[in-house]
VOPAKE-857449 format. One record per residue (C-alpha): x, y, z; residue number from 1. Coordinates in steps of 0.001 Angstrom, whole numbers, padded with zeros to 6 digits. Example, Ala and Ser with C-alpha at 12.3 -4.5 7.8 and 13.67 -1.06 7.14 Angstrom:
<recs>
+---------+---------+---------+------+
:       x :       y :       z : resi :
+---------+---------+---------+------+
:  012300 : -004500 :  007800 :    1 :
:  013670 : -001060 :  007140 :    2 :
+---------+---------+---------+------+
</recs>
This chain:
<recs>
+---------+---------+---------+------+
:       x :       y :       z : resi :
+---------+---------+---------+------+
:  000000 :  000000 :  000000 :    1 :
:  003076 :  002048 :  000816 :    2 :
:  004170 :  002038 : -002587 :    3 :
:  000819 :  002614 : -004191 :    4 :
:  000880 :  005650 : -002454 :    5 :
:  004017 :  006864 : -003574 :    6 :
:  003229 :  006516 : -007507 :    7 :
:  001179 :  009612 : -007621 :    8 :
:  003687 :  011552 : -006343 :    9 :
:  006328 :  009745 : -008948 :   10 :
:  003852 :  010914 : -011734 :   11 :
:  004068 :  014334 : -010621 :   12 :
:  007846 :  014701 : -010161 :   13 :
:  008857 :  013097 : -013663 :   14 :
:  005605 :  015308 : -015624 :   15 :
:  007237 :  018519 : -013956 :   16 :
:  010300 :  017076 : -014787 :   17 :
:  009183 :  016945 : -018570 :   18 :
:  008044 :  020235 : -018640 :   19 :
:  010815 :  021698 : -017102 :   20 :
:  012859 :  020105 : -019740 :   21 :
:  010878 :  021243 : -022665 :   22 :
:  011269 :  024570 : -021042 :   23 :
:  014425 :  024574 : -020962 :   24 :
:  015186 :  023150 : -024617 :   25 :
:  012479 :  026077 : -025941 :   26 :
:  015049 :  029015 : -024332 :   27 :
:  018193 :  027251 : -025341 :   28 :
:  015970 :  027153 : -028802 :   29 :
:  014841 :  030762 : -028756 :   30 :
:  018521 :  031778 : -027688 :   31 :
:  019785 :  030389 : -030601 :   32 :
:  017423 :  031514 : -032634 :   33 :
:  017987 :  035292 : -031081 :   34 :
:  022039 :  035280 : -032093 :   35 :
:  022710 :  038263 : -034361 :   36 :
:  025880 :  038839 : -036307 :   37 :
:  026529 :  042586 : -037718 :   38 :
:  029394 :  043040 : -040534 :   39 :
:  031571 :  046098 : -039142 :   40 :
:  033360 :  047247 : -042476 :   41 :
:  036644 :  049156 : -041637 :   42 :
:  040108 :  050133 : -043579 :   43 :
:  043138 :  049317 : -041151 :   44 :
:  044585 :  046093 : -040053 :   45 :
:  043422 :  044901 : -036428 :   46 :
:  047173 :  046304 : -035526 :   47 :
:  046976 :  049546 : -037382 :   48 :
:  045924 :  052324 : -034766 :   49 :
:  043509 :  053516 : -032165 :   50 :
:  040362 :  053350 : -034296 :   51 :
:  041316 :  049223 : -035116 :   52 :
:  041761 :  049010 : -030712 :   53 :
:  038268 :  050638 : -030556 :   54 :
:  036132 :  048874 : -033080 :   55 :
:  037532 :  045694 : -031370 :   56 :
:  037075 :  046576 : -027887 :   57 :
:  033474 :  047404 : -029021 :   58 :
:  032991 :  044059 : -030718 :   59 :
:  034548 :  042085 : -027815 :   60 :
:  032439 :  043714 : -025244 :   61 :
:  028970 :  043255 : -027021 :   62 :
:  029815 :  040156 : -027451 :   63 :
:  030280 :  039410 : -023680 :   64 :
:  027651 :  041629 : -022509 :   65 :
:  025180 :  039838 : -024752 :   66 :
:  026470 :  036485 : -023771 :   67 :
:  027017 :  035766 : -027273 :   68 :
:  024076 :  035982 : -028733 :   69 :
:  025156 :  039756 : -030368 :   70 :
:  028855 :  039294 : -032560 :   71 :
:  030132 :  041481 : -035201 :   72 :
:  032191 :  040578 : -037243 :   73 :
:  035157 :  042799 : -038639 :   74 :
:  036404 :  043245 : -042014 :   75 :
:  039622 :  044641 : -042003 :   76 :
:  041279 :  046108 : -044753 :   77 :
:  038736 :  048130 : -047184 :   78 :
:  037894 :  044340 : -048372 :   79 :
:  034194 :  045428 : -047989 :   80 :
:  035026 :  049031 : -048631 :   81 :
:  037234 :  051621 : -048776 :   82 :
:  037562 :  054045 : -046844 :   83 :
:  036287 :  057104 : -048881 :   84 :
:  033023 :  054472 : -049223 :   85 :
:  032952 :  053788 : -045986 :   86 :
:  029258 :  055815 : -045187 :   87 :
:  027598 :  054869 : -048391 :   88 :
:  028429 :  051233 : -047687 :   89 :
:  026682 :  051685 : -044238 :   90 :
:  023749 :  053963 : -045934 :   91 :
:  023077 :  050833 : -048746 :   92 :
:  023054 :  048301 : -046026 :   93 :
:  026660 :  046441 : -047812 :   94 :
:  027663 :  046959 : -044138 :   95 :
:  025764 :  046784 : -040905 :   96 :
:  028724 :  049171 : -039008 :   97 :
:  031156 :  051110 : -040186 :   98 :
:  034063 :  053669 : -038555 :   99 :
:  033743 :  056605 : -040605 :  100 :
:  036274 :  059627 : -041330 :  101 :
:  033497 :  062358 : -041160 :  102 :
:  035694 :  065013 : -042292 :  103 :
:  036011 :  063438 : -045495 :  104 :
:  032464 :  063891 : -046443 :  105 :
:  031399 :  067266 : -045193 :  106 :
:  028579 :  067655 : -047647 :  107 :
:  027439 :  064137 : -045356 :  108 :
:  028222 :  065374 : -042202 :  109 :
:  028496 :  069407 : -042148 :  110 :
:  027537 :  070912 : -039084 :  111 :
:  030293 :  069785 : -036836 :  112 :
:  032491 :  067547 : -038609 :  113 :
:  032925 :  069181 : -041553 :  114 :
:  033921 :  072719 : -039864 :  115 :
:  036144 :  070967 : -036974 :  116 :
:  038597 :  070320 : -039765 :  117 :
:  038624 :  074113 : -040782 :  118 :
:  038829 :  075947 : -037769 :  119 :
:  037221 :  074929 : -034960 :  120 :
:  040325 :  072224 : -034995 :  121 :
:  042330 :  075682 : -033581 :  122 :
:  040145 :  075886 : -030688 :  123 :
:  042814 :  074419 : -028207 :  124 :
:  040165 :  071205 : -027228 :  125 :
:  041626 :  068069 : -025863 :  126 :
:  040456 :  064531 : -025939 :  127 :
:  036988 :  064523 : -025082 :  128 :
:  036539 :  068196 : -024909 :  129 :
:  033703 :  067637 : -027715 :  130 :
:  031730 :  065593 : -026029 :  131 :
:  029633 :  067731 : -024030 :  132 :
:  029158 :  070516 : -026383 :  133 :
:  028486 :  068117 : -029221 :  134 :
:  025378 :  066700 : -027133 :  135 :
:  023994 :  070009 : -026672 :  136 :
:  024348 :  070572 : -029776 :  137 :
:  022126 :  067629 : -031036 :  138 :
:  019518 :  068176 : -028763 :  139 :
:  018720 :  072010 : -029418 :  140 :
:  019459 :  071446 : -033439 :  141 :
:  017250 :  068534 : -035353 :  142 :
:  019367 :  069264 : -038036 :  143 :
:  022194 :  067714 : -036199 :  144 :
:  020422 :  065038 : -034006 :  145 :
:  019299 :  063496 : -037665 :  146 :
:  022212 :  064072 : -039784 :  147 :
:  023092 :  060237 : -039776 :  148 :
:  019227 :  059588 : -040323 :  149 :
:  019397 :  061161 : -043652 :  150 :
:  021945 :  059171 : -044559 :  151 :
:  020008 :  055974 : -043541 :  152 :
:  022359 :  055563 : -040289 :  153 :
:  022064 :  055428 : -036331 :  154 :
:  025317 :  056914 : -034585 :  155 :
:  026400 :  054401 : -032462 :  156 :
:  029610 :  056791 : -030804 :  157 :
:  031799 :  059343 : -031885 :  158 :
:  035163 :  060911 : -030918 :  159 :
:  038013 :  063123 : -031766 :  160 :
:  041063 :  062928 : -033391 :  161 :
:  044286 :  063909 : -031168 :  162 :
:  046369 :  067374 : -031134 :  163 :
:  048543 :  067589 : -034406 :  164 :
:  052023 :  068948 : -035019 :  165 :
:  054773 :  068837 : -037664 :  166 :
:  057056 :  066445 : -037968 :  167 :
:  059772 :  067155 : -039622 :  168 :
:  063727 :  066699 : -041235 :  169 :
:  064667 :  069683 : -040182 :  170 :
:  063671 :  072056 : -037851 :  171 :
:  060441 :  073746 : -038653 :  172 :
:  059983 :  076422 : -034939 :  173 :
:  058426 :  079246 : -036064 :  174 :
:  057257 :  080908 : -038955 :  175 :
:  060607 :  082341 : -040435 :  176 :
:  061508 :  078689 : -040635 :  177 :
:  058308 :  077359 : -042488 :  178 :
:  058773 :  079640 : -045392 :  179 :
:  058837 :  077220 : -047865 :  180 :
:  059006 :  073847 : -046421 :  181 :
:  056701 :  071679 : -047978 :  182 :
:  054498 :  069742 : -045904 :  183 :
:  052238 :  067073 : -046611 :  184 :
:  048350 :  067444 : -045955 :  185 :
:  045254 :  066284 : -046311 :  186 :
:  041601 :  067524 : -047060 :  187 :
:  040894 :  070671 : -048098 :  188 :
:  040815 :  073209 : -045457 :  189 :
:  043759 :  071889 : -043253 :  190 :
:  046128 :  073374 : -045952 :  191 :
:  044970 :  076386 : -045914 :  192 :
:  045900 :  077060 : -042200 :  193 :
:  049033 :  075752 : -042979 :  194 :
:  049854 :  078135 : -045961 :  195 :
:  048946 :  080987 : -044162 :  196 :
:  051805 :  080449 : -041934 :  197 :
:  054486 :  079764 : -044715 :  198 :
:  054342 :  076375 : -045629 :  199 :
:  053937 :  075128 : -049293 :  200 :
:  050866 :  072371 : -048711 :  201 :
:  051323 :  069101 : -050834 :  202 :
:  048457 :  066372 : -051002 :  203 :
:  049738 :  062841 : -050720 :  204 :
:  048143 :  060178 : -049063 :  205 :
:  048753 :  059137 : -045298 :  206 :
:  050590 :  055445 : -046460 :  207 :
:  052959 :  057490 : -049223 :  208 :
:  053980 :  060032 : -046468 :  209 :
:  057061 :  058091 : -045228 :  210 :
:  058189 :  057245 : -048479 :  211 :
:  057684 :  060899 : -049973 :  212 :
:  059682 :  062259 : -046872 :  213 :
:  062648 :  059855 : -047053 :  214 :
:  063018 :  060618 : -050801 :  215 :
:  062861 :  064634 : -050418 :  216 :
:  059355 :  064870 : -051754 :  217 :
:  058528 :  066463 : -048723 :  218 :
:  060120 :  068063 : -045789 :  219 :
:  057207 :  067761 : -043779 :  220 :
:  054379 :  065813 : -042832 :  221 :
:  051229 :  067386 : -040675 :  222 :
:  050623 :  064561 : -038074 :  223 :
:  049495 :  062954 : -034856 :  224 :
:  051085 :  060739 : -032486 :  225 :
:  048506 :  058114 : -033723 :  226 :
:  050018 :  058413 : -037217 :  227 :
:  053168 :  059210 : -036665 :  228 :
:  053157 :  056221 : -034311 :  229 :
:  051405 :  054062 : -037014 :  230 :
:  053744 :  054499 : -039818 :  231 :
:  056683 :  055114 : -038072 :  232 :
:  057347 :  058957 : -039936 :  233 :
:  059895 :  059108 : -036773 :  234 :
:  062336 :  057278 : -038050 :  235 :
:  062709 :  059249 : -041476 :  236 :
:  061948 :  062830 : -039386 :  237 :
:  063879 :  064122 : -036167 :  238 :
:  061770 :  067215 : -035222 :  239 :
:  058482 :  067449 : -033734 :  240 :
:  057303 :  070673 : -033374 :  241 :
:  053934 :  071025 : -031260 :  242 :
:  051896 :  073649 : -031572 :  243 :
:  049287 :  074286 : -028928 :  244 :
:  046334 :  076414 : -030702 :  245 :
:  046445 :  073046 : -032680 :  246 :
:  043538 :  071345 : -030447 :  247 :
:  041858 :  067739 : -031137 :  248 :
:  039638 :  068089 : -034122 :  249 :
:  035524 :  066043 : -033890 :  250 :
:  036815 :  063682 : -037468 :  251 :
:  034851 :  060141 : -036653 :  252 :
:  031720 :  058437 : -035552 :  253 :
:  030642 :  054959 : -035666 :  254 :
:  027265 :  054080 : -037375 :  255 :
:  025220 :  051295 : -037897 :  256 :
:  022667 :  051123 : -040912 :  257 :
:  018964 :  052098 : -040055 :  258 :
:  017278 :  049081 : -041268 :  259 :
:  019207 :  046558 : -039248 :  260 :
:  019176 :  048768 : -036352 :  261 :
:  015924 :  048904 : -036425 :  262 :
:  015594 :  045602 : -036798 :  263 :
:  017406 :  044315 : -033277 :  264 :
:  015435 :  043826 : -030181 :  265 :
:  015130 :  047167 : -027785 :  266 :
:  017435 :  045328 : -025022 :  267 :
:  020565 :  044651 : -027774 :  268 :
:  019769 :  048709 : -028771 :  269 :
:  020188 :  049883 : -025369 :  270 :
:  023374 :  047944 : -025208 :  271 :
:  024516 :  049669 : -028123 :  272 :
:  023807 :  052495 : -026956 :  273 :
:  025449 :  052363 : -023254 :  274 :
:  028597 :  050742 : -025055 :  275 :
:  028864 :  053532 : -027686 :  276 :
:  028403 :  055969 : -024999 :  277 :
:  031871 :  054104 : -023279 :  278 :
:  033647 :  054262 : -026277 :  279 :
:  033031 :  057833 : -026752 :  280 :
:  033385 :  058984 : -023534 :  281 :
:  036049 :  056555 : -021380 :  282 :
:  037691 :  053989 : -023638 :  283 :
:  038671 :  056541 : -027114 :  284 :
:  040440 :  059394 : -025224 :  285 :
:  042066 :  056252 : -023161 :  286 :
:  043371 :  054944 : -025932 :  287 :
:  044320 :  058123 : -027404 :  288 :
:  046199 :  059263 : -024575 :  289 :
:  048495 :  055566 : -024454 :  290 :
:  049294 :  055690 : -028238 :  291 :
:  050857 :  059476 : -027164 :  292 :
:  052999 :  057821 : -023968 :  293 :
:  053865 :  055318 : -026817 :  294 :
:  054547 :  057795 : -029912 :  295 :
:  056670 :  059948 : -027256 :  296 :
:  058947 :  057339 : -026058 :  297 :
:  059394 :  055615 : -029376 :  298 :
:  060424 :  059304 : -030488 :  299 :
:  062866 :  060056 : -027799 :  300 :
:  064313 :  056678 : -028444 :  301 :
:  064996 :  057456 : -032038 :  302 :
:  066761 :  060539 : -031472 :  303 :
:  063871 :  062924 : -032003 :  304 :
:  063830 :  066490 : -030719 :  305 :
:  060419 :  068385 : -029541 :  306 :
:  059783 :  072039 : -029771 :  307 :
:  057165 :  074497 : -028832 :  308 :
:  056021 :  076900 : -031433 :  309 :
:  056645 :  079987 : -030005 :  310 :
:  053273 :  081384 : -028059 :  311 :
:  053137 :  085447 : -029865 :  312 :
:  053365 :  083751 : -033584 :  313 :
:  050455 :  081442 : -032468 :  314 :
:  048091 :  084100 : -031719 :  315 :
:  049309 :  085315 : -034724 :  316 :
:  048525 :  082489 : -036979 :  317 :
:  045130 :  081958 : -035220 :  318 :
:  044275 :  085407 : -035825 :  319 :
:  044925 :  085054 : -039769 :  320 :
:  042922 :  081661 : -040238 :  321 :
:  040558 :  081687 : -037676 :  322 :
:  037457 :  083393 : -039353 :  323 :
:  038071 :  083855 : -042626 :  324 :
:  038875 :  079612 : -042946 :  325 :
:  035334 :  079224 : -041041 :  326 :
:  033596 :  082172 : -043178 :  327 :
:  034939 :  080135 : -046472 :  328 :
:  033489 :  076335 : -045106 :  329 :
:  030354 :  078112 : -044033 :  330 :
:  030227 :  080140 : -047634 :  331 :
:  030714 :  076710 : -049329 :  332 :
:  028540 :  074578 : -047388 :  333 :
:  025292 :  076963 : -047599 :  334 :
:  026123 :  076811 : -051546 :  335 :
:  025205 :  073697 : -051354 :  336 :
:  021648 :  074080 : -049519 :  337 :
:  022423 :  072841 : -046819 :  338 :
:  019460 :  074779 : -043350 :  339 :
:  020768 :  076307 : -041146 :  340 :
:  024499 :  075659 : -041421 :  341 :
:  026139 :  079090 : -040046 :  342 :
:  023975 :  079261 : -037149 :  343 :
:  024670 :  076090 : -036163 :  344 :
:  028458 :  076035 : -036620 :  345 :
:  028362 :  079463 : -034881 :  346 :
:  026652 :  077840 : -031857 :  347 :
:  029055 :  075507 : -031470 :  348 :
:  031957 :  077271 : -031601 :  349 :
:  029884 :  079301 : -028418 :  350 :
:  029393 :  076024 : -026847 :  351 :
:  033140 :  075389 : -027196 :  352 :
:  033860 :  078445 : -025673 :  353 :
:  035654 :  079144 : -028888 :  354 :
:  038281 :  082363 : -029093 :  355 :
:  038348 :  084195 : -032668 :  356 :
:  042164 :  085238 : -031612 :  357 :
+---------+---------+---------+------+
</recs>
């Protein structure tokens, strides 16, 4: 009788037992179903630079704060796209994320990253000094807030690109000394705040730089300790010569295409979100700040020199450049219809706390 009594019981504990195993296969079934992979399309190598140590640090931690079920995968190399295609690949949906050089494509992205490359890149910022005034920015201008949405894109992060100097094969200290010296630059407004000091501007791409130095092509090259680190310009050039009003310029965002974003469950959005918010605000200017401890010592130990340009002949160069480099971005820009761009680029050089001189 004992044991007839127990059976019931029995039943019971090996139905819940069923159940509880179907339950369980259904989530392990559902969480397999739920794993997403993104293609992140990028130029570099996974060794080439700060923005390669970011869009992996970005990958690795979605990954592991998703517990898997969110990966991205990375094509390195422009093997997806180059990286003047870079934001039309993202806005056709070829990638899912992209790191994009916004100053490259200021009739894309005009009302801060276009203009930080004429002269709001003089306004003495350091890494991470955009931040905050890039915000406000979005949220009292719609113009801003949905310039990625026009191009069929959800900013993910953003952040700047370090202080630049000259590096050099001889010394280049003030302006009686840059009469002349050719220097390689890029874009289209950077040279012209280098001209007006003296130099002689020449265009040639970032990976021809060493080459164009060591031959004489060049006596110059405008750079970063991220690039000068990354291509090793300090083994060809002994002189570094900083120059202060120089200041980190707002150059690239991450952004993932609108469709697929919109596509992803709310809870792997948020994630996106808080992550991009790390990358912009801790981890970037983090990185940035290591790859200058590294370009320093890596100088010094090559036998380079640092100078100081001297503080009178900055205000001096500021005070030639300053408005009549923003005056000819915003002249361009509107000629190309694009609302509202002075008053916005003129707001954020108040929200910088931006000095004409």
């Amino acid at each position: 009788m004992k044991t007839l009594n127990r059976l019931p019981l029995l039943i019971i504990f090996l139905t819940l037992g069923m159940i509880l195993t179907v339950h369980a296969n259904r989530e392990a079934m559902a969480e397999q179903a739920e794993q997403i992979e993104l293609r992140l399309a990028t130029y570099g190598s996974p060794e080439s630079g700060m923005v390669s140590e970011g869009i992996i640090w970005y990958a690795d931690e979605l990954a592991k704060r998703t517990k898997g079920n969110v990966k991205i995968k990375i094509f390195w190399g422009g093997s997806i796209a180059k990286i003047m295609e870079l934001p039309r690949a993202v806005k056709s949906g070829l990638a899912d994320i992209a790191p994009v050089v916004a100053v490259y494509h200021p009739e894309l992205f005009p009302y801060v990253f276009g203009s930080s490359q004429s002269t709001m890149v003089l306004a003495r910022a350091d890494l991470g000094d955009w931040n905050v005034p890039y915000r406000r920015l979005m949220e009292e201008f719609p113009e801003v807030r949905n310039v990625c949405e026009k191009q069929n894109q959800k900013m993910l992060a953003f952040w700047d690109y370090d202080r630049m100097g000259v590096i050099s094969r001889k010394p280049v200290r003030n302006f009686e000394e840059a009469k002349g010296v050719k220097i390689r630059n890029s874009g289209e407004y950077v040279p012209r705040i280098f001209k007006a000091a003296g130099f002689s501007p020449m265009s040639v791409p970032a990976t021809e730089a060493y080459d164009a130095v060591s031959r004489g092509m060049v006596d110059a090259i405008h750079a970063s300790a991220d690039t000068a680190n990354k291509y090793r310009w300090y083994e060809a050039c002994k002189y570094f010569t900083r120059i202060p009003i120089y200041g980190t310029a707002m150059v690239y965002f991450m952004s993932i295409n609108l469709d697929t974003w919109k596509k992803l469950p709310m809870s792997v959005q948020n994630e996106m979100l808080r992550l991009g918010n790390e990358l912009t605000d801790i981890k970037m200017p983090s990185i940035s700040r290591k790859v200058r401890e590294d370009f320093e010592r890596n100088f010094k130990k090559a036998g380079g020199t640092f100078f100081v340009w001297p503080e009178d002949e900055q205000k001096e160069w500021k005070a030639k450049v300053t408005k009549s480099s923003m005056d000819y971005y915003v002249k361009k820009m509107e000629a190309k219809n694009i609302p509202r761009l002075k008053e916005i680029v003129y707001r954020f050089a108040e929200l910088m706390d931006y000095q004409w001189r």
